[in-house]
C-alpha positions in Angstrom: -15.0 -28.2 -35.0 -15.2 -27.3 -38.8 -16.1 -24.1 -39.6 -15.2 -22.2 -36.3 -12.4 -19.5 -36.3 -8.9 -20.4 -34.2 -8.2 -18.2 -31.8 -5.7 -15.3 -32.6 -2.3 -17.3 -32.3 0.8 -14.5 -33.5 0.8 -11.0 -33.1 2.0 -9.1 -36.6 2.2 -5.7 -37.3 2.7 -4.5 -40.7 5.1 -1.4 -41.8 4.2 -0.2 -45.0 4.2 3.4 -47.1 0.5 5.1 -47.2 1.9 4.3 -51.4 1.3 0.8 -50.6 -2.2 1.0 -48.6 -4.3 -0.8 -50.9 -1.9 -4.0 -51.0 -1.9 -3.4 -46.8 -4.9 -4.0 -46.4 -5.0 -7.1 -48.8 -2.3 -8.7 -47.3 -3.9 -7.6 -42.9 -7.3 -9.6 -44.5 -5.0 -12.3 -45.9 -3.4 -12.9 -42.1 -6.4 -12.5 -40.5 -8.2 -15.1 -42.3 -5.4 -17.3 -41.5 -5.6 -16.7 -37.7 -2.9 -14.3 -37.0 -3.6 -11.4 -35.2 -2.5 -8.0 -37.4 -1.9 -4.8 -36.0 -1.6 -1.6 -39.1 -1.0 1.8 -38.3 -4.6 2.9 -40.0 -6.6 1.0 -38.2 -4.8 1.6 -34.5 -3.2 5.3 -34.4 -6.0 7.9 -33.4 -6.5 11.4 -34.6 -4.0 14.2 -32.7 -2.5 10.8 -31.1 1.3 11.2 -30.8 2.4 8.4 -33.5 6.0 7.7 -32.5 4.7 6.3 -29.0 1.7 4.8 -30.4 3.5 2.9 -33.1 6.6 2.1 -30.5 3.7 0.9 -28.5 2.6 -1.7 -31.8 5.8 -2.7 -32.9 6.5 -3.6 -28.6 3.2 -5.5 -28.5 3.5 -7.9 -31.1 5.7 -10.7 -32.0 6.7 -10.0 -35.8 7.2 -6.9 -38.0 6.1 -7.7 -41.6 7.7 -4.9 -43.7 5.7 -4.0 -46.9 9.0 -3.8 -49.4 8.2 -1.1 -52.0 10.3 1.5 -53.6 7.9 4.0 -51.4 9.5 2.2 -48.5 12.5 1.8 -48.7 12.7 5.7 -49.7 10.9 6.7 -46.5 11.4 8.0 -43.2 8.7 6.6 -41.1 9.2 3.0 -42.3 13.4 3.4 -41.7 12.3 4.3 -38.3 10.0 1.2 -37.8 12.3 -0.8 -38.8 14.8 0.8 -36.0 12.3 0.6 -33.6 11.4 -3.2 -34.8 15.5 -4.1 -34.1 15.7 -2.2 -30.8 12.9 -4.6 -29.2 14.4 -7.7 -30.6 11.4 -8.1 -32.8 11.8 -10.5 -35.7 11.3 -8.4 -39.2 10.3 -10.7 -42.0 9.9 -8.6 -45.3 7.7 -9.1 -48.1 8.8 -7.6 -52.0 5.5 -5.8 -53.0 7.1 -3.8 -56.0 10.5 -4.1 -57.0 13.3 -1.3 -55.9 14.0 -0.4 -59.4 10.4 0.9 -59.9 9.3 4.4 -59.8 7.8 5.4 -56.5 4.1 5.8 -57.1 4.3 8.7 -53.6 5.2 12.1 -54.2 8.0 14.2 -53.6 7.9 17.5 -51.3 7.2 20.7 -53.6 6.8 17.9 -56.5 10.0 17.5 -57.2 11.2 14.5 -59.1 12.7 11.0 -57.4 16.5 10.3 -57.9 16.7 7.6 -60.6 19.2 5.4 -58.8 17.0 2.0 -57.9 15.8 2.5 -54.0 17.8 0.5 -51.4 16.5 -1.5 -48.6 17.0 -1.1 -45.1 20.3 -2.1 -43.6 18.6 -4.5 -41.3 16.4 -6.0 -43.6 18.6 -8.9 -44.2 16.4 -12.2 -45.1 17.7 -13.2 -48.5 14.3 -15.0 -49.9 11.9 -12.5 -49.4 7.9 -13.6 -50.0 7.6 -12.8 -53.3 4.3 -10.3 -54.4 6.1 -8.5 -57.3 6.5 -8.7 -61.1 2.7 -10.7 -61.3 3.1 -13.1 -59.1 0.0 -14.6 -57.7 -0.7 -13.0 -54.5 -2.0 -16.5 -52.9 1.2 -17.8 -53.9 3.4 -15.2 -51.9 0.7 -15.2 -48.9 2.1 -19.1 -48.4 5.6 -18.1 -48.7 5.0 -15.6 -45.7 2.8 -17.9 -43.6 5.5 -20.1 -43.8 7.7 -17.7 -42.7 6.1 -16.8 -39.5 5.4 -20.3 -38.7 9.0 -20.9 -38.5 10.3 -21.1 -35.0 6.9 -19.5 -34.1 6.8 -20.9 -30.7 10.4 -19.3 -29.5 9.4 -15.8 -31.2 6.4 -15.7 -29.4 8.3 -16.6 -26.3 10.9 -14.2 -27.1 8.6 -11.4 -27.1 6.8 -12.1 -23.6 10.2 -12.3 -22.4 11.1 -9.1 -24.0 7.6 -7.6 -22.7 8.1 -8.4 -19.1 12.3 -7.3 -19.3 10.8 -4.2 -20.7 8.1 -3.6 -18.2 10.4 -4.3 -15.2 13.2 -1.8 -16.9 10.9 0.8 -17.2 9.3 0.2 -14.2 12.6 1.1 -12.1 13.8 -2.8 -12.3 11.8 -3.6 -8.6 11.6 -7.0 -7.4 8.1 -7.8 -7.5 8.0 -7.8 -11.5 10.8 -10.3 -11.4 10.3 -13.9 -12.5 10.0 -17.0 -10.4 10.5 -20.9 -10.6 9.7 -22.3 -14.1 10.1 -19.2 -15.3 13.3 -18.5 -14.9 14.3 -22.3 -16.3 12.1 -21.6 -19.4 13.9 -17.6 -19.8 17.1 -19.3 -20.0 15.9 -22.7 -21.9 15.1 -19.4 -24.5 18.5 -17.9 -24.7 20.0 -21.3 -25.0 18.3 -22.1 -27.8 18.3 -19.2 -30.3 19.1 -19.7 -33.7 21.2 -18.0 -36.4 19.2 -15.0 -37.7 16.7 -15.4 -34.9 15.6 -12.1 -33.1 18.5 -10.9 -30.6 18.2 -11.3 -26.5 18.7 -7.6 -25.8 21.4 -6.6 -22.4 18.0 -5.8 -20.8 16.4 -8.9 -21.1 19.8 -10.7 -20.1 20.1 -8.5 -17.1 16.2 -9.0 -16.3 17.2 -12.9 -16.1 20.0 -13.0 -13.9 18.2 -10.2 -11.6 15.2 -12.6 -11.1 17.4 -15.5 -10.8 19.6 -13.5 -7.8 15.8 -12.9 -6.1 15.0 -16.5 -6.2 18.3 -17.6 -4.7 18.0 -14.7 -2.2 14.1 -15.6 -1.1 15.5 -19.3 -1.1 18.1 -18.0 1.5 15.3 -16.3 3.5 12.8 -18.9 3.6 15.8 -21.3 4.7 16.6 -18.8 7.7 13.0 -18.5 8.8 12.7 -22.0 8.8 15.5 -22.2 11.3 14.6 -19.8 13.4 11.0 -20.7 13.5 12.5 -24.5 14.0 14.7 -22.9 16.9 11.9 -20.9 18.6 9.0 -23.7 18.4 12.1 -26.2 19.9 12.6 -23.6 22.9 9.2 -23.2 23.5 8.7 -27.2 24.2 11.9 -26.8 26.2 10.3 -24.1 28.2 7.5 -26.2 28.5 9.0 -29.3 29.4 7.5 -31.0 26.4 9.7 -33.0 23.9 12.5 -31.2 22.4 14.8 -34.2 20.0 14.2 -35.2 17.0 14.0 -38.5 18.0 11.2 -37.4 20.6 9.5 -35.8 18.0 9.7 -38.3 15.5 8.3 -40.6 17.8 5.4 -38.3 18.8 4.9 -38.0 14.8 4.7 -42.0 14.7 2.2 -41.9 17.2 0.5 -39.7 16.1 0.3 -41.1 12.9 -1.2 -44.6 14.0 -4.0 -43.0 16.1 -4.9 -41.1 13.4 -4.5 -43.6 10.7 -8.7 -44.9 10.6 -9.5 -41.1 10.3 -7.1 -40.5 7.4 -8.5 -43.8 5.9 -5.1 -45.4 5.4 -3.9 -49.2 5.7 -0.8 -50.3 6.3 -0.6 -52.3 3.2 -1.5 -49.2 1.2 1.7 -47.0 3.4 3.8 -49.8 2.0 3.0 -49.6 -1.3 3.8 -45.4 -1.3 6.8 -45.4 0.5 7.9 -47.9 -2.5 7.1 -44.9 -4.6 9.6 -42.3 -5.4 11.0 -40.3 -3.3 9.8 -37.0 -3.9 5.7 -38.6 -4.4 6.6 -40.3 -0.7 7.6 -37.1 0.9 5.0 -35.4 -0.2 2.4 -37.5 1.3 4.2 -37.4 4.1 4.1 -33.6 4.1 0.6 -33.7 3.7 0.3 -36.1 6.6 2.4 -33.9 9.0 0.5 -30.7 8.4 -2.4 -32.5 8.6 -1.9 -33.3 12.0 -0.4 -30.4 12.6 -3.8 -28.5 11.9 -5.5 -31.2 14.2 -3.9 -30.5 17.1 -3.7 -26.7 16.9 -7.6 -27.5 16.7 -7.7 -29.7 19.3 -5.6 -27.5 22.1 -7.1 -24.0 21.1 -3.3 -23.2 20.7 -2.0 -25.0 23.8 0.3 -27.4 22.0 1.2 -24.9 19.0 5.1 -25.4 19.3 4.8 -29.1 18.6 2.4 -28.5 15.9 5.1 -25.9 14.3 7.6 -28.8 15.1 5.2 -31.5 12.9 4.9 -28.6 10.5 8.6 -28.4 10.0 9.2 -31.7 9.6 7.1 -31.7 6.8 9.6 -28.8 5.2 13.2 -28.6 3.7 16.2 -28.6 6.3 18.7 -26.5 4.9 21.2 -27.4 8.4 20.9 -31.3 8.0 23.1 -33.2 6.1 20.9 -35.5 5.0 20.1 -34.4 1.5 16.8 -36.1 1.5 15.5 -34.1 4.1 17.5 -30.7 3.1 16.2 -31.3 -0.8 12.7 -32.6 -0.2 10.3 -30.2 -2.1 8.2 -27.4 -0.2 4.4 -28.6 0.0 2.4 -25.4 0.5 -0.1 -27.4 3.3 3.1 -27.6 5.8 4.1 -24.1 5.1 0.7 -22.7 5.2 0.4 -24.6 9.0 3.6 -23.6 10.3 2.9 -20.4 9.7 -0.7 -20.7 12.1 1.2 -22.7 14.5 3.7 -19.8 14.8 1.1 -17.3 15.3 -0.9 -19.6 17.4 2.5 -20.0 19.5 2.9 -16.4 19.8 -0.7 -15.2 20.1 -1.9 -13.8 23.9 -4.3 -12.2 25.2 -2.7 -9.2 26.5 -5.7 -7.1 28.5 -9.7 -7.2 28.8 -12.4 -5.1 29.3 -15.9 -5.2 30.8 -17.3 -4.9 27.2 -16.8 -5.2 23.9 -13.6 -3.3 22.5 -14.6 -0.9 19.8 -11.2 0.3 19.1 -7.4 0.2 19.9 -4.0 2.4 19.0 -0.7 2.1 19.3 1.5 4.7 20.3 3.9 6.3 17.8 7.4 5.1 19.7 4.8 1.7 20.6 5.3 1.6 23.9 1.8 1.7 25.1 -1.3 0.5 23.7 -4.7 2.5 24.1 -8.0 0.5 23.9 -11.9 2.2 24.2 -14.7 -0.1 25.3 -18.2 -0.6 25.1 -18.0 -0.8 28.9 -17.5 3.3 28.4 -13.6 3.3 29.1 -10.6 4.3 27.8 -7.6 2.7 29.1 -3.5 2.5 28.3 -1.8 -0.3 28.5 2.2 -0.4 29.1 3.4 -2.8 26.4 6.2 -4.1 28.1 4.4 -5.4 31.4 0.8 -4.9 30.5 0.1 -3.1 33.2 -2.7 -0.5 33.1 -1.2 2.9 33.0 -4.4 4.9 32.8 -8.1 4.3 33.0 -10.5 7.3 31.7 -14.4 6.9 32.6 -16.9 8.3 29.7 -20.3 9.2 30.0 -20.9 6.4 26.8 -19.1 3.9 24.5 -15.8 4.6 23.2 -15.3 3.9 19.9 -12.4 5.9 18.5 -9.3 6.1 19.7 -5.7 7.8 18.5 -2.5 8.9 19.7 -1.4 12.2 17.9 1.4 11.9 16.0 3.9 13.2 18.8 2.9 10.4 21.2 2.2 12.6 24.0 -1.9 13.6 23.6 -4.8 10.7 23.0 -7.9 11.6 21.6 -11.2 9.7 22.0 -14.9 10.0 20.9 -17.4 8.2 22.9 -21.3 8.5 22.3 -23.9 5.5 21.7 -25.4 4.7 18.7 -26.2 6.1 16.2 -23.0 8.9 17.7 -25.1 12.0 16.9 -24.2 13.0 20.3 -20.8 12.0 20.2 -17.4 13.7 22.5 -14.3 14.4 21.5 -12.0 14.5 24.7 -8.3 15.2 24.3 -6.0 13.2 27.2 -2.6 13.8 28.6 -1.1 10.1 27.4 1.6 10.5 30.5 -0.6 11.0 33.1 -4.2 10.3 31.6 -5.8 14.3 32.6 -8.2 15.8 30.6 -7.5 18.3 28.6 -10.1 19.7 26.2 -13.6 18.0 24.6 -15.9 19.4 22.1 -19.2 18.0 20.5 -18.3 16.0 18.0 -18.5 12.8 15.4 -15.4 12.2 14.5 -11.9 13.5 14.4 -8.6 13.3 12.8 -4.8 14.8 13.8 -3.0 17.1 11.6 0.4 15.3 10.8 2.0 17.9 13.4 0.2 17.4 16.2 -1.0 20.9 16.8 -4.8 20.8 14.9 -7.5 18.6 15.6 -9.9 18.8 12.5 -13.2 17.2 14.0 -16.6 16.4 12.0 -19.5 17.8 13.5 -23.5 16.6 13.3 -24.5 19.4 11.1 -22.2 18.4 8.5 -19.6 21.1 9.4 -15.4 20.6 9.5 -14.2 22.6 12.3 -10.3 22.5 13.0 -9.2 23.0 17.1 -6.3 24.5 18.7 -5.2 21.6 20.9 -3.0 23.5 23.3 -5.8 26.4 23.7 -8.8 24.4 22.6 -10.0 27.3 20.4 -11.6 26.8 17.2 -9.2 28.4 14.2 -11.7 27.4 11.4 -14.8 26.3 10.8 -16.5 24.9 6.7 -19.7 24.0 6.5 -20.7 21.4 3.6 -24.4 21.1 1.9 -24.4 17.3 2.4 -24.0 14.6 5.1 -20.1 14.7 5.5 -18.2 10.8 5.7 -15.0 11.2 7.1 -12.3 13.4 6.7 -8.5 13.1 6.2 -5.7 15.5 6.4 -3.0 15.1 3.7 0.7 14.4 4.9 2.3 17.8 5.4 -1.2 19.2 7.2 -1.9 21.7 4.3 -5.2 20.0 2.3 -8.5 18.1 3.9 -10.3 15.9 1.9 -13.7 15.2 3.2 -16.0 12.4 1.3 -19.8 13.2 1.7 -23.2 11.5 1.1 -23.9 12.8 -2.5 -20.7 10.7 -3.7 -18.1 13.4 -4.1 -14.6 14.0 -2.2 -14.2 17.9 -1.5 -10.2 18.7 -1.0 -9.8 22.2 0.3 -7.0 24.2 2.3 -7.5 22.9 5.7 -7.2 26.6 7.4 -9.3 28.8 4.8 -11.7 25.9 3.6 -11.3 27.1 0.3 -12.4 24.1 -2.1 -9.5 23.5 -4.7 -11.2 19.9 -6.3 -14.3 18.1 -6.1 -13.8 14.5 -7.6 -18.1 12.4 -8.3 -18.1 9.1 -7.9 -21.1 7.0 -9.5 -22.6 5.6 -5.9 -21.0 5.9 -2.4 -17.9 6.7 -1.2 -16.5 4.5 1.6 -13.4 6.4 2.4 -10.1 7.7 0.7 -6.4 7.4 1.7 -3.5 10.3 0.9 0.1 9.1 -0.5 2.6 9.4 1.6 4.1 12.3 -0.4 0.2 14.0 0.3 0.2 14.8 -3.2 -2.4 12.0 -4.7 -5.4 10.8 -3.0 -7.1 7.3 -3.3 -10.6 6.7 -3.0 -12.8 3.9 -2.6 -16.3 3.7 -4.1 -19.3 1.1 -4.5 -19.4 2.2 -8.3 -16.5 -0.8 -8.1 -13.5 1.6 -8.4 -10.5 3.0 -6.8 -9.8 5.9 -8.4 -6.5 8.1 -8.0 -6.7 11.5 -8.4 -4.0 14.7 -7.9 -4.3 16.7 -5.1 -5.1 20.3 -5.9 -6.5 19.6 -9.4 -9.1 16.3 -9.2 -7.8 15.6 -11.7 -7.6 11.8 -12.4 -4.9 9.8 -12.7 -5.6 6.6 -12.8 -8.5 3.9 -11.7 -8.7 0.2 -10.8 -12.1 -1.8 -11.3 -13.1 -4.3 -8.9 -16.2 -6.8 -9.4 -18.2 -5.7 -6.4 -18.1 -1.8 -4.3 -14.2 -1.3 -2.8 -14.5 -1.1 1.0 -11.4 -0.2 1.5 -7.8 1.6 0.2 -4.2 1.5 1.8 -0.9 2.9 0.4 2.2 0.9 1.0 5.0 3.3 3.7 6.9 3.9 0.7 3.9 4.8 -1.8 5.0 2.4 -4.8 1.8 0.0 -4.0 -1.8 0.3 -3.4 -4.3 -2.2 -1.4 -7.9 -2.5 -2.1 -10.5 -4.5 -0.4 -13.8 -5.0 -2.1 -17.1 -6.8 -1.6 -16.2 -8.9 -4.2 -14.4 -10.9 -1.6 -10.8 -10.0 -3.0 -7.8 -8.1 -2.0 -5.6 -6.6 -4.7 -2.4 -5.6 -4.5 -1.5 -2.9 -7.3 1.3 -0.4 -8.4 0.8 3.3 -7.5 2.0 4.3 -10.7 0.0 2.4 -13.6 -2.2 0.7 -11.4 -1.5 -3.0 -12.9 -2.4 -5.6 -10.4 0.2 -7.7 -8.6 -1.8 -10.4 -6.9 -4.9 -10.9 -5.3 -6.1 -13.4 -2.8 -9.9 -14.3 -2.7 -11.6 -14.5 0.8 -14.6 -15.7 2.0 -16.7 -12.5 2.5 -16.5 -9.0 1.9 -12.7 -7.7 3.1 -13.7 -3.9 5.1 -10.1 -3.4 5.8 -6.6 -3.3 4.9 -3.5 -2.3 6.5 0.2 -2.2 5.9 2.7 -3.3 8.2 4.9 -0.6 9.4 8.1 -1.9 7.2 5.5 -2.3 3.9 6.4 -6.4 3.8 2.9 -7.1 4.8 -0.3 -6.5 5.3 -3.6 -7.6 7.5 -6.8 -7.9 5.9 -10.6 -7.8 7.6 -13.8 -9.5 5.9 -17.1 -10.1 7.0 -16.7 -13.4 7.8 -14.8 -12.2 11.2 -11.2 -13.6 10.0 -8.2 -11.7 10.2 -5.4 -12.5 7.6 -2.0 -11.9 7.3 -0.8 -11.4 3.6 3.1 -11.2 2.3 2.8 -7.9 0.3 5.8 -9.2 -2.2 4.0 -12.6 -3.1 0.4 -12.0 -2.2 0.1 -15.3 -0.5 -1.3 -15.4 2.4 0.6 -16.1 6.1 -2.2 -17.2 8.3 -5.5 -15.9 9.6 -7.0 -15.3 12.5 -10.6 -16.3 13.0 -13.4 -15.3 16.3 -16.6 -16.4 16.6 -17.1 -12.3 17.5 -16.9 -9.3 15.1 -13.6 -8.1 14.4 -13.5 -4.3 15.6 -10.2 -3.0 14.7 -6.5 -4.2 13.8 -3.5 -2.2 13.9 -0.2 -3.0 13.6 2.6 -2.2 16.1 5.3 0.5 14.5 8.6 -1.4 15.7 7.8 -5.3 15.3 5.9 -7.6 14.0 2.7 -7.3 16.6 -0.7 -7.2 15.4 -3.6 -5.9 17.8 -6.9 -7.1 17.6 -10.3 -5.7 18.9 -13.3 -8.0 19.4 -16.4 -7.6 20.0 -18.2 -10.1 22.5 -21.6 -8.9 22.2 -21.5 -8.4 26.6 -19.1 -10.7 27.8 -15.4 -9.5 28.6 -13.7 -8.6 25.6 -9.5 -9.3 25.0 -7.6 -7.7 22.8 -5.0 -10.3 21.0 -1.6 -8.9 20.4 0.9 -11.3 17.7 
């Protein structure tokens, strides 16, 4: 529409001598009537800011270096160093000729002493023979044209050129991991780029070259993956039917697709004459549809049979998939439609989902043993009991006086505490249990509790709003801190040393866990939800309904970094390693983020408020838990999410098992006998 402004199209910072301000600024107002976007030092470096990495940070953020040519220039430090910086990005340097070289500086000297009267030479790099012309009275209109036209040429490859050179940057700097690398299209279009430069044309830097064939090596290697799970999912849904006596050959299942497809041909809407006239389609468009189709009724009968039939829906899900062992290229090449992966993926939980034990009442809670051997479950029906994993045979049965709704193995494996009470828990106790032979060892009055990482303290929360830490082979208490609001939770840091406690008046307290001496108290602007220490126990993560995730260093408060949601964060989990972050939030997202400067990596939307996150044990993965009662599985590299897991009950707990991939599941059942689900 006439009249309204284009938005910012090239990114152009200007390198000039404080000589040559006046014409700077004439010539930023000139570009950014003209759409461009101009960055110049004046208007971006703050006071006591350290310039070298704020102007590095300039020149790396934008696509062309427009050099302010100037006796003044030429003749000084800062704009030789610009222009260094400038080459060792790749960024494309167009100068401009302000006032000739032969002039006399209009700066001055140190201690006023006089210039040298040799005419001023250029920088070595500078090497554009027809420089826009602004010198010697010409008009300044004239010589803005000559430089518009000079950053309109090949426009669309420097800007490319400097994303790439962004994102090679980024990984580099980053420590070159694989989830900054590109995928797909982009990788074609990286190397469409360095195919195509021109003479004189910014160079593709060794770290942008190395960043392509890095990314390109991932993509053949996740190619090889994907290929390998789909034969070993296609192997283990193909024993399963053979197990089951159900149809194992392709040509079995091809027929059981065909009929399948005909009775449900009305409910798809779909005539014959109109299948005739898209197989005569293309290839690729046929086999698409046909994906479509297969997952389709892939989903239908996992519906259909609760589960029962899920190794021929994973079959029908597979055929709807690339074959990398058939020699039929057709079916090796066809293209990988996301419906067909996304169902394979249910069907192979479906296939390996059980229900594994029950109770007499809803289960509040579950834990897996360290060397996950046994699995320990506490019920509404006012038990704790341990499972053997192997058999599933009950190992152990403890009878409480009340509900049970926290449960967990210390972090030797050999004690299990539990904390049973009924709501609202004011009353709640803390029993301490032999895990080999289930005897009692110790119980105390208390709310809540948490292991040191060593096995020897229990740090419990009592219902004055005191932390008191136990003894747990004499079941003396070694220290007691009282706090002057209602206390949250509480969570030892990773070598037992620090306790950081989250309270009602939305602050975390960390303080030496054996003297309670407070070394930082880090405010939050509404309620905390809980925190979560790094693995190395050195940086704690907290979740808030101000809409942040905050990071902060251990024995300072100090903080480190933050990342905004659009709704409260219910929830934080650091990866094994500590290189990535989860955060679920009300605002029905969970993020994936780096540790270190807290720039998201992907996010997948759900239908309610996700409450909890938590890694698997080898960081590939994660589960998620919203509102909505729907368990999730997500892959941590990609984001994308594996399959879910949906009750028509609330969804009390999940925990991964430590040595495979086994997720746990509580429900609730509101009465009636409640499983717990084991995949």
């Amino acid at each position: 529409m006439t009249g309204e402004r284009q938005p910012k199209k090239h990114k152009v910072f200007i390198s000039y001598s404080r000589a040559d301000e006046a014409f700077a600024d004439e010539l930023r107002l000139g570009l950014d009537d003209r759409g461009y976007a101009v960055e110049i030092d004046k208007h971006s470096i703050r006071q006591g800011e350290e310039w070298k990495a704020r102007l590095t940070k300039l020149i790396a953020e934008c696509d062309t270096v427009v050099f302010v040519l100037s006796p003044d220039s030429a003749r000084s430090s800062i704009c030789h160093w610009e222009v260094d910086q400038a080459h060792a990005l790749a960024k494309r340097i167009v100068p401009v000729m302000h006032r000739g070289l032969h002039e006399t500086p209009k700066g001055k000297q140190p201690l006023d002493s006089l210039w040298p009267t040799e005419p001023a030479k250029a920088p070595e790099r500078l090497s554009l023979i027809n420089y826009p012309r602004f010198d010697e009275g010409r008009s300044f209109i004239t010589g803005l044209r000559s430089l518009v036209e000079a950053l309109e040429a090949d426009h669309v490859w420097i800007e490319a050129h400097s994303r790439l050179a962004a994102r090679a940057r980024d990984w580099d700097e980053g420590g070159r991991p694989n989830n900054r690398l590109m995928q797909g299209s982009d990788i074609v279009a990286a190397k469409g780029l360095v195919e195509s430069r021109k003479i004189g044309a910014p160079e593709v830097r060794p770290v942008q070259l190395d960043f392509i064939r890095a990314s390109e090596a991932s993509e053949v290697a996740q190619q090889n993956n994907r290929e390998r799970e789909l034969v070993e999912k296609r192997r283990q849904a193909e024993e399963a039917l053979r197990l089951s006596q159900r149809v194992v050959h392709r040509t079995k299942i091809g027929l059981a697709t065909a009929l399948l497809f005909a009775g449900l041909a009305l409910w798809f809407g779909y005539e014959s004459k109109r299948s005739a006239e898209q197989a005569q389609r293309t290839t690729r468009e046929a086999q698409i549809s046909q994906s479509g189709l297969l997952s389709e009724t892939a989903r239908v009968i996992l519906g259909q049979t609760g589960g029962a039939d899920a190794p021929l829906a994973m079959l029908l899900a597979l055929e709807g998939l690339p074959d990398a062992t058939d020699e039929d290229t057709q079916r090796s090449h066809r293209p990988i439609v996301a419906a067909a992966q996304f169902q394979l993926d249910q069907a192979y939980f479906a296939n390996t989902e059980r229900v594994v034990l029950g109770h007499d009442g809803s289960v509040m809670t579950l834990a897996w043993s360290p060397n996950g051997q046994w699995l320990a479950t506490g019920s509404a029906d006012k038990t704790t009991r341990i499972f053997e994993v192997s058999t599933w045979n009950e190992l152990a049965r403890i009878k409480h006086d009340s509900q049970v709704y926290n449960v967990e193995w210390s972090p030797d494996g050999k004690r299990l505490a539990t904390v049973s009470g009924d709501y609202p828990y004011v009353a709640a106790v803390t029993h301490i249990i032999d895990a080999a032979t289930g005897r009692p060892l110790m119980q105390a009055e208390t709310q809540s509790f948490r292991w040191s990482p060593d096995s020897s303290r229990l740090a419990t929360r009592l219902s004055d709003n005191t932390v008191q830490i136990y003894d747990v082979a004499t079941g003396k208490a070694l220290a007691q801190t009282k706090h002057d609001a209602e206390l949250s939770g509480i969570a030892w840091n990773t070598n037992g040393a620090l306790l950081a406690t989250w309270l009602s008046d939305n602050t975390i307290r960390i303080a030496e866990a054996m003297t309670g001496r407070e070394l930082a108290r880090v405010s939050h602007d509404d309620k905390v939800h809980t925190v979560a220490w790094s693995p190395s126990g050195t940086v704690l993560a907290t979740a808030s309904s101000d809409k942040t995730m905050r990071l902060v260093e251990a024995t300072t408060g100090r903080e480190l970094g933050r990342v905004s949601h659009d709704n409260a964060v219910l929830a934080v989990a650091w990866s094994p390693n500590g290189t990535l972050l989860a955060t679920g939030s009300s605002d029905k997202t969970m993020r994936i983020v780096e540790a270190t400067t807290g720039k998201e990596l992907s996010r997948l939307p759900h239908d309610d408020a996700v409450v909890a996150v938590v890694w698997k044990p080898d960081g590939k993965s994660l589960a998620t838990t919203s509102r909505q009662k729907v368990v999730r599985t997500v892959d941590a590299a990609t984001g994308r999410e594996m399959a879910q897991f949906k009750k028509k009950t609330d969804t009390e707990h999940v925990a991964w098992k430590p040595d495979k991939s086994v997720l746990a599941i509580a429900f609730s059942t509101f009465g009636e006998p409640s499983p717990a689900f084991s995949r």
